[in-house]
C-alpha positions in Angstrom: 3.4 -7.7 -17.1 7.1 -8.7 -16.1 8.3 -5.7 -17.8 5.7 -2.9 -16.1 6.9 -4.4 -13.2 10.7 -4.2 -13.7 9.6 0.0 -15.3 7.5 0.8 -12.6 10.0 0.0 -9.8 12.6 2.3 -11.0 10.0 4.9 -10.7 8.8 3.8 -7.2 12.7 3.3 -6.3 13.3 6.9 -7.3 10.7 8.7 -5.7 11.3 6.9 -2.1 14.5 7.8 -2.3 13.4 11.2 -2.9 10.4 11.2 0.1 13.3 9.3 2.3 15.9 12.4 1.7 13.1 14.8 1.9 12.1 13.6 5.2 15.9 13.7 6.7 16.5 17.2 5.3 13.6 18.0 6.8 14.0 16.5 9.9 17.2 18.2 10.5 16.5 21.5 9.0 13.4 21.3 11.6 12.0 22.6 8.3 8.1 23.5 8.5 5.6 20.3 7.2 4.3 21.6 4.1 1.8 20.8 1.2 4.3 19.9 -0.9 5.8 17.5 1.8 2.1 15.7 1.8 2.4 14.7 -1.3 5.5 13.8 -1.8 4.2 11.2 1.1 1.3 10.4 -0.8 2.4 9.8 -4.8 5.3 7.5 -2.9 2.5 5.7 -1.0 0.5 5.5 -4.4 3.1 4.4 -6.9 4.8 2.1 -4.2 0.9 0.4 -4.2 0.1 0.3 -7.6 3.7 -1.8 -8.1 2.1 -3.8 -5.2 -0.7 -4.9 -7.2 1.1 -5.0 -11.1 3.7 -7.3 -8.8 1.6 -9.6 -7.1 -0.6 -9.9 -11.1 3.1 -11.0 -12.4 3.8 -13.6 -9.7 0.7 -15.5 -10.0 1.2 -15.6 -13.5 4.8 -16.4 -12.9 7.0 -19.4 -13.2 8.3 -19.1 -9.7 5.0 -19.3 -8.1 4.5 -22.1 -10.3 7.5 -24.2 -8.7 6.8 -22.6 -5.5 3.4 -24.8 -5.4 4.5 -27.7 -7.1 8.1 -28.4 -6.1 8.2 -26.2 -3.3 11.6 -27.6 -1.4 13.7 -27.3 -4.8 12.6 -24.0 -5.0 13.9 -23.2 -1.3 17.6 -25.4 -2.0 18.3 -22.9 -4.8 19.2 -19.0 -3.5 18.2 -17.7 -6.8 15.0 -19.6 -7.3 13.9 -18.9 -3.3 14.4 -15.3 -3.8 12.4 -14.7 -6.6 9.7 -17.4 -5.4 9.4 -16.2 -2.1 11.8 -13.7 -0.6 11.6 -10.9 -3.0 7.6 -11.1 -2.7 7.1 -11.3 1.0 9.7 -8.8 1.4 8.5 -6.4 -0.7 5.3 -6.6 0.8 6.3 -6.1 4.6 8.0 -3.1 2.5 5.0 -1.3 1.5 3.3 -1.9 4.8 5.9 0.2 6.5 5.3 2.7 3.7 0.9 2.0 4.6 2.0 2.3 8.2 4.4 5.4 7.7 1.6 7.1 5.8 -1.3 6.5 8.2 1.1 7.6 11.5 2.3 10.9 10.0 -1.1 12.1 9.9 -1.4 11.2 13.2 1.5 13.7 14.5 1.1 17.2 15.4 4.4 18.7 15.4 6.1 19.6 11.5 9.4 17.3 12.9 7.8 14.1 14.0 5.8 14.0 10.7 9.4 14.0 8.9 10.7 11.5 11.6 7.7 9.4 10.8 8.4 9.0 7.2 12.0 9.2 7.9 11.9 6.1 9.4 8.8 4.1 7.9 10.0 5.2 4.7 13.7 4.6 5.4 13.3 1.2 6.8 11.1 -0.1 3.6 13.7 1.3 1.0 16.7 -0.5 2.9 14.0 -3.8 2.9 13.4 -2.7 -0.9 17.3 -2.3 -1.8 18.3 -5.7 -0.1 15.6 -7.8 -1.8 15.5 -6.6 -5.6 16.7 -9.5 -7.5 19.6 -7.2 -9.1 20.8 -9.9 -11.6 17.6 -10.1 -13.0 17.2 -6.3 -13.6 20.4 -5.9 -15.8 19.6 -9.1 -17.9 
């Protein structure tokens, strides 16, 4: 499960990066919102969920949620063990719920620019979160 986890977030990382610079171009090409621009939205919305669940399946079964709930404050003394144990999860989660939120506003917008705007910043704020929280030594090990 650890390793559809790690696989699957290279996709999910690639294709918000793609809806993020897809959004900004755009944005300030005042470019029309099209089909195509939907779903772009949408597949980043569903891959960045399906990771949510195949993540939250690995953590349970994880060591780190394991010390988490029985040794909880040597788990938060130890950078390493705190961001695996808790910071990576919680932040990934806040993540996709500014993807969720991003999703469910841009429908809500009638001009083609604030749609882009929309997911430009939803979007753009949970891959910054999503950057800043993957635990990068343990993706090249």
């Amino acid at each position: 499960m650890k390793d559809i986890h790690s696989y699957w977030a290279y996709i999910v990382l690639i294709i918000l990066i793609y809806a993020v610079f897809n959004a900004i171009t755009g944005f300030r090409n005042k470019r029309n919102f099209t089909d195509k621009d939907l779903r772009i939205g949408l597949f980043t919305l569903i891959v960045s969920h399906i990771q949510l669940l195949i993540g939250l399946g690995w953590y349970f079964m994880s060591p780190w949620y394991k010390a988490l709930t029985t040794n909880g404050s040597e788990v938060m003394k130890d950078s390493t063990s705190r961001l695996l144990a808790l910071e990576h999860p919680l932040m990934m989660i806040i993540a996709i719920a500014l993807i969720t939120i991003g999703w469910s506003k841009h429908k809500k917008k009638t001009e083609d620019t604030a749609k882009f705007k929309t997911f430009m910043i939803f979007y753009g704020l949970a891959l910054i979160i999503i950057l800043l929280r993957i635990p990068w030594t343990n993706w090249f090990n």
